[in-house]
TIFI-563947 format. One line per 5 residues: number of its first residue (from 1); for each residue x, y negated, z negated of C-alpha. Coordinates in steps of 0.25 Angstrom, whole numbers. Layout:
BEGIN
NUM	X/Y/Z  ... $
END
This chain:
BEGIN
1	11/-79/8  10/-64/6  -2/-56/2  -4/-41/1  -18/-40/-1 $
6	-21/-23/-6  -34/-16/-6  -41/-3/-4  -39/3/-16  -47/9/-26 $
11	-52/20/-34  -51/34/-26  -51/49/-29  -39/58/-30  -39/63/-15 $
16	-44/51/-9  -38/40/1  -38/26/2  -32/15/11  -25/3/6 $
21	-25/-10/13  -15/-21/12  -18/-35/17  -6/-43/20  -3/-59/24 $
26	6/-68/22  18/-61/31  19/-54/44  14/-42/40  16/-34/54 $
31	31/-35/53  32/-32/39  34/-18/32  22/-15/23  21/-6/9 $
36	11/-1/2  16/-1/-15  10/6/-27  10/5/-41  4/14/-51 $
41	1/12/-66  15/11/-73  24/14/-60  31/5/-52  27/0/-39 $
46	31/11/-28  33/10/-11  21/19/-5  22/17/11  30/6/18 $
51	26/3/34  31/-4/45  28/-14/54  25/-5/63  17/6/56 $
56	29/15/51  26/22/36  35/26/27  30/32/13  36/33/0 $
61	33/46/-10  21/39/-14  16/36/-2  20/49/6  9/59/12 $
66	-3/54/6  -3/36/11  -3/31/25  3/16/25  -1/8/38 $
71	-2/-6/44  -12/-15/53  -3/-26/57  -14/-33/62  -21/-35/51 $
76	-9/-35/40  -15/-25/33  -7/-12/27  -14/1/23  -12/13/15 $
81	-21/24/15  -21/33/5  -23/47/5  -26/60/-5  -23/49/-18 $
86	-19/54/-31  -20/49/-44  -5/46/-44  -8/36/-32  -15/27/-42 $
91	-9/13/-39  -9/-1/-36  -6/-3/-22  1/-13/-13  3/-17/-2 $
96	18/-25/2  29/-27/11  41/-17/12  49/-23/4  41/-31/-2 $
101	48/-46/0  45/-51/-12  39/-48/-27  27/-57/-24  20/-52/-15 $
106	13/-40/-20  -2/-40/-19  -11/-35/-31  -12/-21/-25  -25/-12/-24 $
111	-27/-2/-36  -28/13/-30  -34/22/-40  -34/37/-39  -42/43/-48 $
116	-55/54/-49 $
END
């Protein structure tokens, strides 16, 4: 059975950074292309960095310049570190596959809120 497990979110300043950890089980993890998601209050969910198999990035406008998305295979884990955070980066954020394979198996995120 899938799980996506988020955490490492919280309440941070404008400026500051923090890294996103995504647990995962329940499929082969090393073989499979990761995404981190968001969604903020009254927007859709949006893409914010995909990964392969084997470590290569690639960002979307959200993502782009500021988030790092990376992978330890061994442990099935997926990060995103976040850097010089805005208030506009206020968001739930998940962790998946890429594309995700079905609707069902989206975890309940971790809540990142910018704010001074």
């Amino acid at each position: 059975q899938v799980q996506l497990v988020e955490s490492g979110g919280g309440l941070v300043q404008p400026g500051g950074s923090l890294i996103l950890s995504c647990a995962a089980s329940g499929f082969t993890f090393s073989i499979t292309h990761m995404g981190w998601y968001r969604q903020a209050p009254g927007k859709e969910r949006e893409l914010v960095a995909t990964i392969t198999q084997v470590h290569t990035p690639t960002y979307t406008d959200a993502g782009m310049g500021r988030f790092t998305i990376s992978r330890d295979n061994l442990k099935n884990t997926l990060y995103l570190r976040m850097n010089s955070l805005k208030p506009e980066d206020t968001a739930v954020y998940y962790c998946n596959r890429h594309p995700p394979f079905t609707s069902n198996d989206w975890g309940q995120g971790t809540q990142v809120t910018v704010s001074s």
